[in-house]
BAPA-669573 format. One record per residue (C-alpha): x, y, z. Coordinates in steps of 0.001 Angstrom, whole numbers, padded with zeros to 6 digits, always signed. Layout:
% BAPA-669573
XYZ...
END
This chain:
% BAPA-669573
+008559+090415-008670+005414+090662-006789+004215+088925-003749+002878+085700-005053+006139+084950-006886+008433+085407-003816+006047+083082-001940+006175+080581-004310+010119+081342-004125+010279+081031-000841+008504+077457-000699+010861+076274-003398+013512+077122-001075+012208+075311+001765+011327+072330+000012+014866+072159-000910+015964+072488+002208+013533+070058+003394+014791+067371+000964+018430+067990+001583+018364+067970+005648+015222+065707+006346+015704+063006+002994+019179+062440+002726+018764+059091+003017+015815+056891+002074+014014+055759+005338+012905+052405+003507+016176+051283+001804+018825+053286+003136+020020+054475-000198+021589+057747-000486+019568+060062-001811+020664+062453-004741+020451+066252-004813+018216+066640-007868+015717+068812-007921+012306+067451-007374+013580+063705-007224+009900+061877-007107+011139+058506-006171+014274+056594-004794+016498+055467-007166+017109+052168-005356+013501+050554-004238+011419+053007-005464+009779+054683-002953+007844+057476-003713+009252+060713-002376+007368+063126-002939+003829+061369-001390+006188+060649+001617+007118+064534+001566+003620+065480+001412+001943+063326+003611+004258+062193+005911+003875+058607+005329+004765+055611+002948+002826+055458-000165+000424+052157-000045+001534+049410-002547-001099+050455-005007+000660+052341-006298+004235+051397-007201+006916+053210-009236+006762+052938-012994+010182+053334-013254+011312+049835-011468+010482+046749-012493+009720+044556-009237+011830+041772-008895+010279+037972-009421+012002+035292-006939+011900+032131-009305+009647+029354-008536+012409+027174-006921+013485+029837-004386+010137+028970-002438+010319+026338-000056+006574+025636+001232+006824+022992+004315+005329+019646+003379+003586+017304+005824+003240+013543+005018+005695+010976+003691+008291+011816+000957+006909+010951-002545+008367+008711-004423+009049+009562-008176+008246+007244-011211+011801+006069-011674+012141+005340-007719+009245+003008-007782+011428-000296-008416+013708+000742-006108+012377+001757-003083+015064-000116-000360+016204+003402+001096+012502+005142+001269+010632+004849+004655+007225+003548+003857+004311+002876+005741+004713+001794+009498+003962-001512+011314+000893-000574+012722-000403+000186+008518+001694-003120+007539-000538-004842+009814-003773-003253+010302-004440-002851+006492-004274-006563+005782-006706-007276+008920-008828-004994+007878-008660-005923+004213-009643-009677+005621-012270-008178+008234-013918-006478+005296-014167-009170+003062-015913-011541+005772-018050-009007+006196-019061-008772+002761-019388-012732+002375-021150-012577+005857-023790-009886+004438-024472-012428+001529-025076-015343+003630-027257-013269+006401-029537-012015+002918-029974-015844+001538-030823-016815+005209-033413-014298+005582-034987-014915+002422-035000-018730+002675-034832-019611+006535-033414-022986+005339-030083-023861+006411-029892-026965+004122-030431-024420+001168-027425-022870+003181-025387-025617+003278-025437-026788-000259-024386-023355-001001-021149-023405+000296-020379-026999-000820-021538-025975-004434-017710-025140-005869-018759-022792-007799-020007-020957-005482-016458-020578-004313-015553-019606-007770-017803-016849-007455-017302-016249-003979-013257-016045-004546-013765-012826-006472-014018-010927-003309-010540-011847-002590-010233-008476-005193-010934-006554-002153-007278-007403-000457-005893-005830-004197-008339-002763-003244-007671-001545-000147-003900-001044-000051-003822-000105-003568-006190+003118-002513-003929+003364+000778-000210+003405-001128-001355+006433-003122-000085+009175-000764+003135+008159-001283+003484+008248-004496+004234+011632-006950+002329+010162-009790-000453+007760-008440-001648+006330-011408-002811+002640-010820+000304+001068-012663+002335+003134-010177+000223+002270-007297+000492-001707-008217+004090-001262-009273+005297+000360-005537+004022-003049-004327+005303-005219-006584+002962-006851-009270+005137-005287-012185+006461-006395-015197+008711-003506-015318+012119-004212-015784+011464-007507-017058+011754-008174-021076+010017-011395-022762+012606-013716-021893+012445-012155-018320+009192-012420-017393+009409-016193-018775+011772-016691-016375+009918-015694-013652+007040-017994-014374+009494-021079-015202+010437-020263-011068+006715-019805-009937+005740-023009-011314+008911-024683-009817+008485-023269-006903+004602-023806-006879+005822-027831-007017+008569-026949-004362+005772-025706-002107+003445-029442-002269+005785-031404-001738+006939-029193+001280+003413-028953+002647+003079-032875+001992+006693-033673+004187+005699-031288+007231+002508-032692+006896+003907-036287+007801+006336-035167+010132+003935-033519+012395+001880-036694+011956+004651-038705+013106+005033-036499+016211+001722-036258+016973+001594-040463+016470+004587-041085+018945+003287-038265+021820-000566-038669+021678-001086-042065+020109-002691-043065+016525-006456-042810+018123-006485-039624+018232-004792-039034+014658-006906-041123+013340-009983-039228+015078-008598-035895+013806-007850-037204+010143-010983-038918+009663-013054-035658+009995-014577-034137+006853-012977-031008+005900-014845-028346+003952-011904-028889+001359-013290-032474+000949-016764-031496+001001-015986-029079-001890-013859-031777-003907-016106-034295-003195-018649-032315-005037-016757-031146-007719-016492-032217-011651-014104-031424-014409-015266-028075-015125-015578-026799-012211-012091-028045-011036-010836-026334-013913-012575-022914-013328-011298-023270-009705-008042-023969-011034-007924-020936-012999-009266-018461-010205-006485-019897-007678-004047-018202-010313-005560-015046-011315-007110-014288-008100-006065-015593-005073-002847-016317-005835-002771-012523-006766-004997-010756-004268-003234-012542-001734+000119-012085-002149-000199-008290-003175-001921-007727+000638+000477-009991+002569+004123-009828+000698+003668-006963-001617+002195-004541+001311+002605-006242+004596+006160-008057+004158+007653-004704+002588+005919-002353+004825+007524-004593+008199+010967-005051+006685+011555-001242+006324+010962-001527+009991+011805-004737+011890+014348-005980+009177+014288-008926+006641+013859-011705+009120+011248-009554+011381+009321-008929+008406+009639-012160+007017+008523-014384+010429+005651-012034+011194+003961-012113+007704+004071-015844+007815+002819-016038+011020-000156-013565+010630-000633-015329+007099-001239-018788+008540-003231-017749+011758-005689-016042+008775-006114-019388+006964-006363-021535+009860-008634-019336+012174-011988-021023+011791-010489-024431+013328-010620-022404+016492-014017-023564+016946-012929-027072+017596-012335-026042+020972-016246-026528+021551-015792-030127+020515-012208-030931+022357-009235-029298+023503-007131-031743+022434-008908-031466+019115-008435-028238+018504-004523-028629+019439-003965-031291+016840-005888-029370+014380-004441-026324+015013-000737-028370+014325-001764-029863+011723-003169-027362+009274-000780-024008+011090+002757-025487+010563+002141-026026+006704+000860-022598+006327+003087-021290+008032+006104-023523+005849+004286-022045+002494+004588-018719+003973+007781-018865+005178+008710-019992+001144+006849-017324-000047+008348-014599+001944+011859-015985+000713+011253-015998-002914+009921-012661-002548+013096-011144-001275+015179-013337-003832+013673-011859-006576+014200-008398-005271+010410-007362-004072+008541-008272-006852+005674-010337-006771+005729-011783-010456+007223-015235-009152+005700-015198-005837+002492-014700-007326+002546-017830-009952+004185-019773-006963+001203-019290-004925-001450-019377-007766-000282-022552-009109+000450-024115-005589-003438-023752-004656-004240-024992-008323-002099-028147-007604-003677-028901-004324-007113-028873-005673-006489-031121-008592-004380-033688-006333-006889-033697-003742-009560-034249-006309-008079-037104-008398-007122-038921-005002-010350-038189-003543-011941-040274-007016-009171-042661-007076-008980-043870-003401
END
């Protein structure tokens, strides 16, 4: 044997040695190690043994043992944190009485801003026919011409817009239908002779809702009669309201067209921003009757909120006026809000009970307008 065979001899010994005193055990998995002769990686997690041996470190992860097959954690074993509100599935949608939706400060600030957004889109409009005309008779006709309230009703669309955009993060699938359906205007659920029913009750409802409006109506009259004296009724009542000033320009057609937008567009827009968003997102929060008293109220403040500028003419105007056109909203609201949580948060009823309410207190005021 010469002297380069004994060295190599030699090493061979020491590398055994080596492996049996220094790798007994591997240093990454704590596996035993076997005594095998030139054992290149661990049996157990693969580590490379004999680049560790070498170069007295861990092999980097490029390259890995061909030998093992890496284990893949399934998809589900992952739990990534999630920020935001829980979304609701397609088959929660109808059902959404144990989900925490949006807040009270959303169930209220939407709808304002909904309404602040859509004066200032009818504002903009009257602003660009002032400055190109300067002529506030040109003006005035305007807004008595019915239809231009037809025309002008169609921005009502924007209190279907804005929490239709805003109800999307909460939803899984945030199609449109889901979207509409999360705040009620769905037929879902409903078959033929269902959704029948529901318009039978709208329209009863709708007739419920005049002669409600018509009874408060004369009660507060009454009061007001007995504690500030018939003068001053009669002072109040025998102002022209822009409601007359529209009828009294109105003709069949017109009346008609009007009749059909109450329906499909107010009754609609309207009740999707104040029951289907509003009312739902306050009764997840304050309760049934919270959510029910604080819609109506905000609901007839809205509608009645330009007799505040009575106040220039009288005081005492503005009191009576404010009675007289607040307490009926509010009674209509208060109705609304019921039938809504009768038929279990969906707006198909409450929605042809509005529509068809408006409808029927253009056409009475019109035919007693011509008759008397």
């Amino acid at each position: 044997m010469n002297e380069k065979e004994i060295q190599e001899s030699e090493n061979s010994k020491k590398g055994n040695i080596f492996n049996k005193k220094s790798w007994s055990f591997c240093p990454v998995c704590g596996n035993k190690i076997p005594e095998v002769h030139n054992l290149k990686f661990c049996i157990k997690c693969g580590l490379n043994l004999q680049y560790l041996k070498e170069h007295k470190q861990i092999q980097p992860k490029s390259a890995l043992n061909p030998y093992i097959t890496p284990t893949i954690l399934p998809q589900s074993y992952i739990h990534p944190i999630k920020y935001g509100p829980k979304k609701i599935l397609d088959e929660e949608i109808l059902d959404t009485k144990d989900h925490e939706l949006w807040g009270s400060l959303p169930s209220i600030g939407i709808p304002l801003g909904a309404f602040l957004l859509m004066d200032l889109v009818t504002t903009g409009i009257f602003f660009l026919i002032m400055f190109f005309s300067f002529d506030m008779e040109i003006l005035y006709d305007l807004i008595s011409n019915p239809y231009f309230l037809i025309f002008s009703s169609f921005f009502e669309l924007i209190f279907i817009l804005v929490p239709v955009l805003y109800v999307a993060k909460y939803l899984q699938n945030p199609t449109l239908q889901n979207r509409l359906g999360l705040l009620g205007f769905t037929r879902k659920g409903f078959d033929r002779v269902g959704l029948i029913k529901e318009i039978l009750i709208g329209i009863g409802f709708a007739i419920i809702g005049v002669l409600l409006v018509v009874g408060v109506g004369f009660l507060i009259e009454i009061l007001l009669e007995v504690f500030f004296g018939i003068e001053i009724i009669r002072e109040v009542s025998g102002a022209t309201s822009d409601v007359e000033i529209i009828i009294s320009s109105s003709d069949i057609l017109s009346l008609i067209l009007l009749s059909v937008v109450m329906i499909l567009i107010i009754g609609t827009s309207e009740e999707i921003l104040f029951r289907g968003f509003m009312q739902k997102g306050l009764t997840r929060r304050l309760g049934n009757l919270g959510g029910l008293l604080i819609t109506a109220f905000i609901f007839a403040i809205i509608h009645v909120i330009g007799v505040i500028l009575l106040v220039l003419e009288s005081p005492m105007v503005l009191l009576i006026s404010f009675l007289l056109s607040f307490i009926p909203y509010f009674a209509i609201s208060l109705l609304l809000g019921l039938i809504y949580y009768w038929r279990n948060e969906n707006l198909i009823a409450v929605v042809i009970t509005h529509g068809v309410y408006d409808a029927l207190t253009i056409i009475l005021a019109f035919f007693f307008y011509n008759l008397f």
